[in-house]
Rosetta silent file (secondary structure, phi, psi, omega in degrees, C-alpha in Angstrom):
SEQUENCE: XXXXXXXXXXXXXXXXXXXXXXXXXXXXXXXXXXXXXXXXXXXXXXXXXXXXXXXXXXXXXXXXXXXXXXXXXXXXXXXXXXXXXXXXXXXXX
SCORE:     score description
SCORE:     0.000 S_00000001
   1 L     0.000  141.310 -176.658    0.000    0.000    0.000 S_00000001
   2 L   -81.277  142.218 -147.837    1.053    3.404   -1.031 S_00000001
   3 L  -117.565   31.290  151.494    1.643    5.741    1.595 S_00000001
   4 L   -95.969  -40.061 -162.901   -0.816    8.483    0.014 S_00000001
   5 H   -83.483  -40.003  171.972   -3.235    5.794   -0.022 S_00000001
   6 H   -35.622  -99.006  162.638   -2.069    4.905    3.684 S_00000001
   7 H    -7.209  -63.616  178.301   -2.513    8.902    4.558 S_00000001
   8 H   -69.570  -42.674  151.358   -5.811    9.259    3.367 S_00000001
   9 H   -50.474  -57.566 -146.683   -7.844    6.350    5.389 S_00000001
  10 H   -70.521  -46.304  150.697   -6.173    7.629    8.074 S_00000001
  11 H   -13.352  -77.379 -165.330   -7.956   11.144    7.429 S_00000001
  12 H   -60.330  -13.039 -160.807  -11.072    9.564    7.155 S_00000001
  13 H   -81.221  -65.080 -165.440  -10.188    7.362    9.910 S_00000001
  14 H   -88.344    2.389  163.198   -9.663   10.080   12.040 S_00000001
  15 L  -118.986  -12.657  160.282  -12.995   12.539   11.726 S_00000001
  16 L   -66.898  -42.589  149.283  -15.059    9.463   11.724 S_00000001
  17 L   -37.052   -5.714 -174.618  -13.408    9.135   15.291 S_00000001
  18 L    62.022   11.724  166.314  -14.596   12.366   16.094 S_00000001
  19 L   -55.217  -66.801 -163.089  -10.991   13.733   16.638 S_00000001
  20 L  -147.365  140.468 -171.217  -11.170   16.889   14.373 S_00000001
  21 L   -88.093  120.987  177.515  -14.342   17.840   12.231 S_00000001
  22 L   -52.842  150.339  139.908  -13.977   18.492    8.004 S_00000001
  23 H     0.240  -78.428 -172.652  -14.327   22.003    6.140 S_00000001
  24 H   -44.496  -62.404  177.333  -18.400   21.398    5.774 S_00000001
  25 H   -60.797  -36.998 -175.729  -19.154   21.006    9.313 S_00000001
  26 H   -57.815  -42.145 -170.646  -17.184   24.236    9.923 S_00000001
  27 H   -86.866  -32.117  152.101  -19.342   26.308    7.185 S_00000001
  28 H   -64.586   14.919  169.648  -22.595   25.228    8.642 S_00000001
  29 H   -97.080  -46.418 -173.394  -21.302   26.170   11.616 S_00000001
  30 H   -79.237  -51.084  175.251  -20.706   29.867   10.150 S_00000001
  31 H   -76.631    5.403  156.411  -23.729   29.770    8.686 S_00000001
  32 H  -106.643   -0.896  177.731  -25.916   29.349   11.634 S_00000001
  33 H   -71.821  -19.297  171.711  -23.074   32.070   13.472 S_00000001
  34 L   -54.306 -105.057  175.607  -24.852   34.436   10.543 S_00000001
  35 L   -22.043  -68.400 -171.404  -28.297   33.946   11.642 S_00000001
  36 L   -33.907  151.794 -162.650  -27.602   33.821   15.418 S_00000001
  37 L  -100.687  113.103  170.257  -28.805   36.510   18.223 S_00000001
  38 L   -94.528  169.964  124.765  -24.619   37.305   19.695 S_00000001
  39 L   -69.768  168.432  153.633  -23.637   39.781   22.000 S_00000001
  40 L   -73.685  102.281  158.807  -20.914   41.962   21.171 S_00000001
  41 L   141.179   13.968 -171.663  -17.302   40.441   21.128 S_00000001
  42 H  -120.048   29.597  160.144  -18.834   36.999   21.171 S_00000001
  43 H   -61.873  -63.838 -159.060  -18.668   36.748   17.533 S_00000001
  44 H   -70.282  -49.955 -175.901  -15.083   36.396   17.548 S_00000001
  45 H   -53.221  -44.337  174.412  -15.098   33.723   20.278 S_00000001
  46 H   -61.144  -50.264 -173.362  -17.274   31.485   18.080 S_00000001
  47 H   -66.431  -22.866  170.734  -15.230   31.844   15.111 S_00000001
  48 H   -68.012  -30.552 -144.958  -12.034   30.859   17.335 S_00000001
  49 H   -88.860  -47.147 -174.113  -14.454   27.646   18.527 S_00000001
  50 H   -53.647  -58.698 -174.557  -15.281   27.149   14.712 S_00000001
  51 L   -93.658   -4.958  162.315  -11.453   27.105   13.427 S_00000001
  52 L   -17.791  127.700  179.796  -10.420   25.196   16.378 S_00000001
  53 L   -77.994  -23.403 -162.503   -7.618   23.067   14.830 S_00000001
  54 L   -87.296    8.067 -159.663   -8.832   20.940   17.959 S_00000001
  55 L   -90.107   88.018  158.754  -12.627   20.909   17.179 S_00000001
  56 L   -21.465  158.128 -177.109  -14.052   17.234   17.702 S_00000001
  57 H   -81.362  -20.106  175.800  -17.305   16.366   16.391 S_00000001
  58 H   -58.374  -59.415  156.701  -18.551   16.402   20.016 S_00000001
  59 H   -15.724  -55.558  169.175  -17.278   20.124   19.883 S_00000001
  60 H   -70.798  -25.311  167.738  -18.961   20.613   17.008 S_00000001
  61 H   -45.195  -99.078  157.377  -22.293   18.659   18.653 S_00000001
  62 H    -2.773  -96.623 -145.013  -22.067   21.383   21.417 S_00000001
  63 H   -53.485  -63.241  173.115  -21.702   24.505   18.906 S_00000001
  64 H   -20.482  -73.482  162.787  -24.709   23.177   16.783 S_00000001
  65 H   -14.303  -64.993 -171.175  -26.259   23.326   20.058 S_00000001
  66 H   -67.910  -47.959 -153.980  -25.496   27.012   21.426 S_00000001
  67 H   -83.302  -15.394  165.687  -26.084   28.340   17.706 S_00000001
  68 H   -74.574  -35.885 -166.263  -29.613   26.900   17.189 S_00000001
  69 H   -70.719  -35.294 -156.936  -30.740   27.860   20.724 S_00000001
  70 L  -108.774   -8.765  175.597  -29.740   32.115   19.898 S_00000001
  71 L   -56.632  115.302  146.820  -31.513   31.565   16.068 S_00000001
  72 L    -6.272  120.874  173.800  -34.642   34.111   15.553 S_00000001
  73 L   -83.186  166.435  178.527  -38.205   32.176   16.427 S_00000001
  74 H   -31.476  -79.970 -156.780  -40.880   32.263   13.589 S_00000001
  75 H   -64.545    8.199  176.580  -42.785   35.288   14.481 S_00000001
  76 H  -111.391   22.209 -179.734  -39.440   37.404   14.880 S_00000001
  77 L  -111.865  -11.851 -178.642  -38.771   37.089   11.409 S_00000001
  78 L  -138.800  159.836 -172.269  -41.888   38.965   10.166 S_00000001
  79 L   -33.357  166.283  164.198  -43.688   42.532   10.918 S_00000001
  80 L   -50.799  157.974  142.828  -45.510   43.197   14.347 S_00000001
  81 L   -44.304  146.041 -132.222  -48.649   41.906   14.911 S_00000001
  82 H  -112.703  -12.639  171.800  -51.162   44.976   13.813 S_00000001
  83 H   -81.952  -16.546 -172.886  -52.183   45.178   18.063 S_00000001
  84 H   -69.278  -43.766  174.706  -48.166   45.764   18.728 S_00000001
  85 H   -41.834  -58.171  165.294  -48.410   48.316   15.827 S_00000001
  86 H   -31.347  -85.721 -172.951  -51.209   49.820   17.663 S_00000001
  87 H   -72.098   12.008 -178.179  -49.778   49.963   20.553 S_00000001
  88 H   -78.315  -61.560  174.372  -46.632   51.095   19.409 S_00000001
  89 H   -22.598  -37.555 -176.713  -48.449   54.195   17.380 S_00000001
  90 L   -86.333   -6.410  171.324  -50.104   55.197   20.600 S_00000001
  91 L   -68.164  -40.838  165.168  -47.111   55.700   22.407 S_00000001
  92 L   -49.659  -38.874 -156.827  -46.424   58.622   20.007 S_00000001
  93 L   -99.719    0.000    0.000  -49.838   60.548   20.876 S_00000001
């Protein structure tokens, strides 16, 4: 066996083990850090979690986790409701 061919199981070998998580899982990881309700500075801290050289799939399990939890519910994705409207208007007068 060729030690490119060797090399490469062991890759596959080793994020099926959950040791360190591929490219893909990283960019669905950025793309629910997009969507997500942060604080300020804790942007950066995910993207350090995200680029972990160290990030396990358990790691990644966990991140999945945090970043689904802080996503926008349904109804905070579309206009007020027309009594919030209301009462917003009446706050003016």
């Amino acid at each position: 066996m060729s030690t490119a061919m060797g090399d490469w199981i062991d890759e596959v070998f080793d994020e099926l083990d959950g040791r360190v998580v591929n490219e893909a899982t990283r960019f669905r990881l950025e793309d629910l850090l997009e969507t997500a309700y942060i604080e300020d500075g804790e942007e950066h801290a995910f993207m350090d979690r995200i680029h972990a050289e160290d990030l396990t799939n358990e790691g990644a399990t966990q991140l999945f986790r945090e970043l689904l939890e802080r996503q926008p519910r349904t109804p905070d994705k579309y206009a007020p409701s027309q009594t919030e409207l209301a009462r917003w208007i009446r706050s003016f007068c």
